[in-house]
Rosetta silent file (secondary structure, phi, psi, omega in degrees, C-alpha in Angstrom):
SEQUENCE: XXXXXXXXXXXXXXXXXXXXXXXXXXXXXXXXXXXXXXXXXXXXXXXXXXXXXXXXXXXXXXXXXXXXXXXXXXXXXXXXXXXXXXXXXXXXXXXXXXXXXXXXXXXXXXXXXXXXXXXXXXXXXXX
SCORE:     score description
SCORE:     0.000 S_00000001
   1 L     0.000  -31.409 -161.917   96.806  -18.654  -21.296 S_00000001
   2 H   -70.742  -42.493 -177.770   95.923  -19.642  -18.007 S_00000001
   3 H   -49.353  -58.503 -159.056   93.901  -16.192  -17.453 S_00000001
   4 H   -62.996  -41.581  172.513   92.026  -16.480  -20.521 S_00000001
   5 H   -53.062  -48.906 -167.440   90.821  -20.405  -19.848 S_00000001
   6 H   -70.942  -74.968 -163.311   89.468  -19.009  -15.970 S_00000001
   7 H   -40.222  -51.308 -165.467   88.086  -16.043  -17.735 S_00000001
   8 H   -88.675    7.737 -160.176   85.960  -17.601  -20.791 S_00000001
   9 H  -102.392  -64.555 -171.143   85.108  -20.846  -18.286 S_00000001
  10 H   -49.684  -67.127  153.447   83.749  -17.984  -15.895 S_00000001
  11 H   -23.939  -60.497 -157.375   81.509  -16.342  -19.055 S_00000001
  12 H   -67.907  -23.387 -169.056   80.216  -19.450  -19.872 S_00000001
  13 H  -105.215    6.307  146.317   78.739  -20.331  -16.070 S_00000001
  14 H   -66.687  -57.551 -149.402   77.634  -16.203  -16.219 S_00000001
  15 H   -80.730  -56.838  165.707   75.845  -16.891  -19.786 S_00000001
  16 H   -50.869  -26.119  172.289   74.247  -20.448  -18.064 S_00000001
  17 H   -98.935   -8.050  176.941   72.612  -18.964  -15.304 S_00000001
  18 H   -72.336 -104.491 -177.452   71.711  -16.080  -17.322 S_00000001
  19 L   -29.614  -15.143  168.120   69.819  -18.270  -19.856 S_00000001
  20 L   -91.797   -7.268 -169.078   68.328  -20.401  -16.821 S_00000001
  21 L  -105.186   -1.115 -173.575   66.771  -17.481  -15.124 S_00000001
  22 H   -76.706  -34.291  175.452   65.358  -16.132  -18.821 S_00000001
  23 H   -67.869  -16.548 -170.987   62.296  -18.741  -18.436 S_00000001
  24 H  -112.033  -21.653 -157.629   61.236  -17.769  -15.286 S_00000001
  25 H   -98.103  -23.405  174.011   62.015  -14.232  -15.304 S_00000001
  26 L   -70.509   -3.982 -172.001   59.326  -13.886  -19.079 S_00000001
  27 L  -110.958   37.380 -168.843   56.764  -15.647  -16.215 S_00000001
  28 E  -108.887  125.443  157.790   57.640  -12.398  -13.840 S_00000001
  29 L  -128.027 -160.342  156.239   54.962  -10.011  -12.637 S_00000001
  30 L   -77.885  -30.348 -172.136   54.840   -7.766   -9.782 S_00000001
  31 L   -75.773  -24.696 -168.786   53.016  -10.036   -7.275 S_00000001
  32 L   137.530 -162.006 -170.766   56.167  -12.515   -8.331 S_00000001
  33 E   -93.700 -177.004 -160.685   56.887  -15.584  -10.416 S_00000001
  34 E  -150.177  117.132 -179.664   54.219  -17.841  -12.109 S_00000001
  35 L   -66.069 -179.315  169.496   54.559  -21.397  -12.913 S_00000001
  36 L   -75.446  146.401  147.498   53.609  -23.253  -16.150 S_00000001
  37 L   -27.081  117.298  163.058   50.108  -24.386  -16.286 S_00000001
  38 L   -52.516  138.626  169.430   49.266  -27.233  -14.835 S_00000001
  39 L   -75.991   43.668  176.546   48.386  -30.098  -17.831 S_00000001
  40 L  -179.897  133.637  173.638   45.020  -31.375  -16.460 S_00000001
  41 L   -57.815  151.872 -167.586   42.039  -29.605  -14.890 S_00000001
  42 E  -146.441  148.177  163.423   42.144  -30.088  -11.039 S_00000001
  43 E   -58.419  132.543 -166.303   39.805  -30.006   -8.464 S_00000001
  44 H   -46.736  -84.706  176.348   40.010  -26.265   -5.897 S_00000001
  45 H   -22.488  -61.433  175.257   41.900  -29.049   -3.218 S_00000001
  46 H   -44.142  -60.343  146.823   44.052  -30.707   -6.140 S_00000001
  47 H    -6.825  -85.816 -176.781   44.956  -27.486   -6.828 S_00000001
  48 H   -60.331  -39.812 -178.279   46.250  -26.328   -3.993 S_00000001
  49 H   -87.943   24.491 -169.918   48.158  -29.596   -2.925 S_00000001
  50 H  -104.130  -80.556 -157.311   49.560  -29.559   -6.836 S_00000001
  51 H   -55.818  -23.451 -159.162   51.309  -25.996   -5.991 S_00000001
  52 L  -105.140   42.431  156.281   52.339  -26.687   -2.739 S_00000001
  53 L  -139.655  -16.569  173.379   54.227  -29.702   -3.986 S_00000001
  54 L   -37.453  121.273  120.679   55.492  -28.074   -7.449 S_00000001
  55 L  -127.755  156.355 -124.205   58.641  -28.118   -8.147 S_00000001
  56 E  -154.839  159.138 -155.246   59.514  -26.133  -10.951 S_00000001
  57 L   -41.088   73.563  168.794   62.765  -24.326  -12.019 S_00000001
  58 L    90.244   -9.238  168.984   64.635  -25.231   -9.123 S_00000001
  59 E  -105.507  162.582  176.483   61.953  -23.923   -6.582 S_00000001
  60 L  -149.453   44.809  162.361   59.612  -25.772   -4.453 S_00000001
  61 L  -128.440   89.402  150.012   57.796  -22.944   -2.598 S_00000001
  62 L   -61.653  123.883  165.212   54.851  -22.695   -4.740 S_00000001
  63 E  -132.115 -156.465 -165.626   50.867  -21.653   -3.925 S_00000001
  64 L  -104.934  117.879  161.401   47.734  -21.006   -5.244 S_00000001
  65 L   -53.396  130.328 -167.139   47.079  -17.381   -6.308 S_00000001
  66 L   -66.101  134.989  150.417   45.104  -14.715   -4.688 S_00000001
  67 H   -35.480  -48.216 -162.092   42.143  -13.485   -7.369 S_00000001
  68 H   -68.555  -19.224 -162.700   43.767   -9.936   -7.014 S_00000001
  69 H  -101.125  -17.089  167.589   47.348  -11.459   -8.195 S_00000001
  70 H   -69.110  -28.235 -171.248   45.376  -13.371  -11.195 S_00000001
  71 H   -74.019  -40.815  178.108   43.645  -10.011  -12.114 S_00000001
  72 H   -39.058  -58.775 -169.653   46.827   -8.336  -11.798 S_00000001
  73 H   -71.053  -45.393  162.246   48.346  -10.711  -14.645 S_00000001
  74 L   -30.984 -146.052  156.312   44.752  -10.301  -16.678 S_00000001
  75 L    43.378  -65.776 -154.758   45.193   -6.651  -16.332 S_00000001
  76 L  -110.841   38.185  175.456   48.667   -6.081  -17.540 S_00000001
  77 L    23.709   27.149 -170.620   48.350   -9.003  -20.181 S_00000001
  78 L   -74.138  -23.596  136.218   52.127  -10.009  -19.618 S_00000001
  79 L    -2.132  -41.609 -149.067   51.633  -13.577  -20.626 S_00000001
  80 H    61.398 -123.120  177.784   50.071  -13.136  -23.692 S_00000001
  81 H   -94.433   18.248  166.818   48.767  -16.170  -24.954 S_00000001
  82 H   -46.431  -39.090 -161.062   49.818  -18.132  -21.657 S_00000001
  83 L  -106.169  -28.257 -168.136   46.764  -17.350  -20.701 S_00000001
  84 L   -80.707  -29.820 -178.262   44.615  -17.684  -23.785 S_00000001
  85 L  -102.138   29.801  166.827   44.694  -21.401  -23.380 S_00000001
  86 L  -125.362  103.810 -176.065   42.772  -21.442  -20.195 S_00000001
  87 L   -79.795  -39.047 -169.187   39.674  -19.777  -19.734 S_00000001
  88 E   -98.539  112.902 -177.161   39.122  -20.386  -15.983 S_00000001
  89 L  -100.527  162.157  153.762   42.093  -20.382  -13.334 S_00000001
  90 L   -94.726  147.303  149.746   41.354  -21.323   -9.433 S_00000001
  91 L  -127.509 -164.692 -163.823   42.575  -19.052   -6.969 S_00000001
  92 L   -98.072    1.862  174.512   43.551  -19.753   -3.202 S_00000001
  93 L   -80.877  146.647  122.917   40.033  -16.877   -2.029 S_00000001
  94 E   -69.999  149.588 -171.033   37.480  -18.692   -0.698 S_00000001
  95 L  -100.586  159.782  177.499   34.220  -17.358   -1.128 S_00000001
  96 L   -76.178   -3.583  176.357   32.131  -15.643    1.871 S_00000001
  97 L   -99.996  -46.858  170.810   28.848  -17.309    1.352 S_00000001
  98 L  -153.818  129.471  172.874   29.684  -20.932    1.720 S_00000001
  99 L   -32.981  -36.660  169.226   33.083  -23.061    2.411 S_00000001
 100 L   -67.688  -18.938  178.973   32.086  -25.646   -0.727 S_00000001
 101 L  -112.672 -170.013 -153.812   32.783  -22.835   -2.810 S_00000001
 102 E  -175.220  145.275 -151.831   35.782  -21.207   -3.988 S_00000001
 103 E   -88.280   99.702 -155.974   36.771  -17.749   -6.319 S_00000001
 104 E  -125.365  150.866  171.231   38.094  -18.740   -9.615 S_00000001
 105 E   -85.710   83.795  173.007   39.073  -16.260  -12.247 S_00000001
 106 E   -76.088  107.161 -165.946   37.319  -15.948  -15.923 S_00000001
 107 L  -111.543   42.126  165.485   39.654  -14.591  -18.288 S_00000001
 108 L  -124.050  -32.900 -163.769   37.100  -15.044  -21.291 S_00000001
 109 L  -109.044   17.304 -179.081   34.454  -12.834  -19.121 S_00000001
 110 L    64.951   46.627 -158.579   37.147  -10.536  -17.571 S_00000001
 111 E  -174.811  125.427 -154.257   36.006  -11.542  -14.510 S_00000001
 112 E   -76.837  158.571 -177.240   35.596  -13.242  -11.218 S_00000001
 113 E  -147.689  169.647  176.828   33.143  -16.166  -10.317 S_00000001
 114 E  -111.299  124.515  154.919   32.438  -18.469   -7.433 S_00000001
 115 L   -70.644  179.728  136.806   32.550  -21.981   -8.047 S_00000001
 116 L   -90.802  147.031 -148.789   32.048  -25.511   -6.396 S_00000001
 117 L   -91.402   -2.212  169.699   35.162  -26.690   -5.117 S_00000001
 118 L   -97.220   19.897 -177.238   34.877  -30.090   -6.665 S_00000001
 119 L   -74.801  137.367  166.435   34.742  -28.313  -10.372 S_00000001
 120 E  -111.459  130.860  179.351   37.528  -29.288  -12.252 S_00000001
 121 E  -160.025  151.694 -164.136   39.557  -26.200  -14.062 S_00000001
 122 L   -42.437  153.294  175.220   42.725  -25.133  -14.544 S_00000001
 123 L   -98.398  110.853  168.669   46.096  -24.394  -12.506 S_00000001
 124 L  -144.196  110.702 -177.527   48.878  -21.968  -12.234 S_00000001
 125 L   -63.646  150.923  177.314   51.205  -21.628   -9.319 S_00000001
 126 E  -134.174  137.144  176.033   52.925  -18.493   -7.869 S_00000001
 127 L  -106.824    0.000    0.000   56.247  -18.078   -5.726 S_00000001
């Protein structure tokens, strides 16, 4: 009796961490994991001190994405509609022509753009 209580107690704290790692692991690419959207448009600076204070299922080493790891997720559409309710992401490139601006990622025009860094537009963190 004793066996079987240790046994199904040990399933159930298999089956819980199973089921806690299922939300994070559908937000899985190759470059790594991908938080939820932030809920409010943020300035390229908000942005950045927003990820690198997220914390978010159970982690709290969070950043800003490279363009190439937003194109990446663009690219292989694993999201879906994750993505569909943002058109414009920030990422953590800076652009080479001037320090006010910053590289942000148009997923309505397939495509990258430079911005001003006090533009407010959506967020999504990466470990």
């Amino acid at each position: 009796m004793k066996k079987c209580l240790v046994l199904l107690v040990l399933c159930l704290v298999c089956l819980a961490f199973a089921s806690c790692g299922h939300a994070n692991a559908q937000r899985r690419s190759r470059s790594g994991f991908w938080s939820e959207r932030s809920e409010s448009a943020m300035t390229w600076q908000e942005a950045s001190d927003y990820c690198d204070s997220l914390e978010e299922d159970g982690f709290d080493n969070w950043r800003l994405p490279t363009k190439h790891e937003l194109f990446e997720i663009m690219k292989r559409n694993e999201f879906g509609t994750k993505f569909g309710d943002s058109a414009i992401l920030w990422s953590s490139s800076e652009s080479n022509v001037s320090g006010d601006l910053s590289v942000v990622v148009n997923f309505t025009k397939n495509e990258e753009e430079e911005l001003p860094k006090h533009t407010r537009v959506g967020v999504r963190c990466i470990r």
